[in-house]
N, C-alpha and C positions, 0 to 999 in steps of 0.2 A: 425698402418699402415695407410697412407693416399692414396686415392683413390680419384681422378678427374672425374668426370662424367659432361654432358650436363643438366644444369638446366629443372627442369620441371615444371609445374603450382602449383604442392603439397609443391613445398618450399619456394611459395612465403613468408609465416608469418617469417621464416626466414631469408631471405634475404633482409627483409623489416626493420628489427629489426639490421642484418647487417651494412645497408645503412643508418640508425638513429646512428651506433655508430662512424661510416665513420663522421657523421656530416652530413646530408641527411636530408633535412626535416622528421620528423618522422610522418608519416602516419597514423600509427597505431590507430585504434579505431578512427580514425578523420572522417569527412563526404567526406574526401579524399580519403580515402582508396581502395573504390571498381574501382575509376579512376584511380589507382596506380595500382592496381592488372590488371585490362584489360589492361592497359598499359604492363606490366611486362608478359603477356601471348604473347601479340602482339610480344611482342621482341622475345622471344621463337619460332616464327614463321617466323622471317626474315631470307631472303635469303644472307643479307650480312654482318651477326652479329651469335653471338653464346654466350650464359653466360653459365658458368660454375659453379659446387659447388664443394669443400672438405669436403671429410668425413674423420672425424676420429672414431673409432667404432659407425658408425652408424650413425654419429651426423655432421651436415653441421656446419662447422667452419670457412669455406671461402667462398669469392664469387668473381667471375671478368666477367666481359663482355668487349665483344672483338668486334669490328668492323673495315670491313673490305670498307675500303673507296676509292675513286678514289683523287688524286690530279694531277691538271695541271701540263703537259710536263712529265708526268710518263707514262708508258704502264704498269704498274702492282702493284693492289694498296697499299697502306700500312695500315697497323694495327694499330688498335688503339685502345684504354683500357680506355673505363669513368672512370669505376670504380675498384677496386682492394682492398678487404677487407679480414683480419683474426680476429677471435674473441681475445679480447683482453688475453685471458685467454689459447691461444693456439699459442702467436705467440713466433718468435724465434724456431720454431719446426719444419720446412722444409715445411708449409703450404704454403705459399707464392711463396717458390720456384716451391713447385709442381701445383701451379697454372699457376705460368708465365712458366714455363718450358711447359703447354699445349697449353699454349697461342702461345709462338715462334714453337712448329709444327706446328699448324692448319696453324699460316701464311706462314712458308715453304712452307706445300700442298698450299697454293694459291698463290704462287710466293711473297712475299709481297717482296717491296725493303725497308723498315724498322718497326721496334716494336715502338711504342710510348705511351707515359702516362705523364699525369701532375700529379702535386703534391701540396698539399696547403705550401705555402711557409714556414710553421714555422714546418712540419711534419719532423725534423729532422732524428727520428730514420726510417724513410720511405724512406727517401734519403740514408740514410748510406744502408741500405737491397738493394736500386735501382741499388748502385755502384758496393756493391759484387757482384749483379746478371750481372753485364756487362754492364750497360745502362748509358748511358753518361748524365751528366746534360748540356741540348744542348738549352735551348729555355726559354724566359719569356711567362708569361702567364698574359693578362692584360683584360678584362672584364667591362662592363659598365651593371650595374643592370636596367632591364628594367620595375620590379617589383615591386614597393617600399613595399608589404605585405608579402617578401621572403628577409631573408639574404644570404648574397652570396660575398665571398668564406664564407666555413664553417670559425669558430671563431675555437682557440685552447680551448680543456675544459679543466676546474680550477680543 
């Protein structure tokens, strides 16, 4: 059975480990880490964001965060999903849906007038799950790295 619950500080190792298999800088054990963690409590604290985990017996298998944003000429604002991960080893199993399926209530309760999410262009099987679930492929996504000691978009792994 899977179960949806509001992330808390106790899953950060998880979701850290998550967001490494998303293609996410991996943190882990780095001199990064404790600023990724205060980071990742912080978010848990915002009034216009919420992350999420799945469990399946017991064990967090997903993660998404949701923010809720203002965009010019809207009165109500729209949704929107950094991130949206399942463990590789769980997906295909209604994990995904039962994420984004919490994701489009909470933006009901806040009126939002649309859900949104990018996707790294080569995430094929990501796309084909985005279609089932309803969501249109509606928008490029184009970026200039400002970092040159961070890759960015994630690469596809070999």
């Amino acid at each position: 059975m899977i179960t949806v619950r509001e992330a808390s500080p106790a899953d950060w190792p998880v979701v850290a480990a998550l967001l490494a298999e998303l293609g996410r800088p991996d943190v882990r054990g780095t001199p990064e880490e404790d600023a990724a963690r205060s980071l990742f409590e912080e978010y848990l604290e915002r009034d216009d964001a919420v992350a999420l985990v799945a469990n399946v017996d017991d064990r967090v298998v997903g993660f998404v965060d949701l923010e809720f944003r203002a965009r010019l000429n809207f009165a109500t604002p729209q949704a929107w999903i950094p991130d949206l991960i399942v463990a590789e080893d769980e997906r295909s199993a209604g994990v995904g849906h039962a994420l984004l399926a919490r994701c489009e209530e909470l933006a009901a309760a806040r009126h939002c007038w649309s859900l949104s999410l990018e996707s790294a262009s080569w995430r094929d099987r990501a796309h084909a799950f985005y279609r089932r679930e309803g969501l249109t492929d509606a928008a490029k996504s184009f970026s200039r790295l400002l970092n040159p000691t961070r890759e960015w978009p994630p690469k596809p792994r070999s």
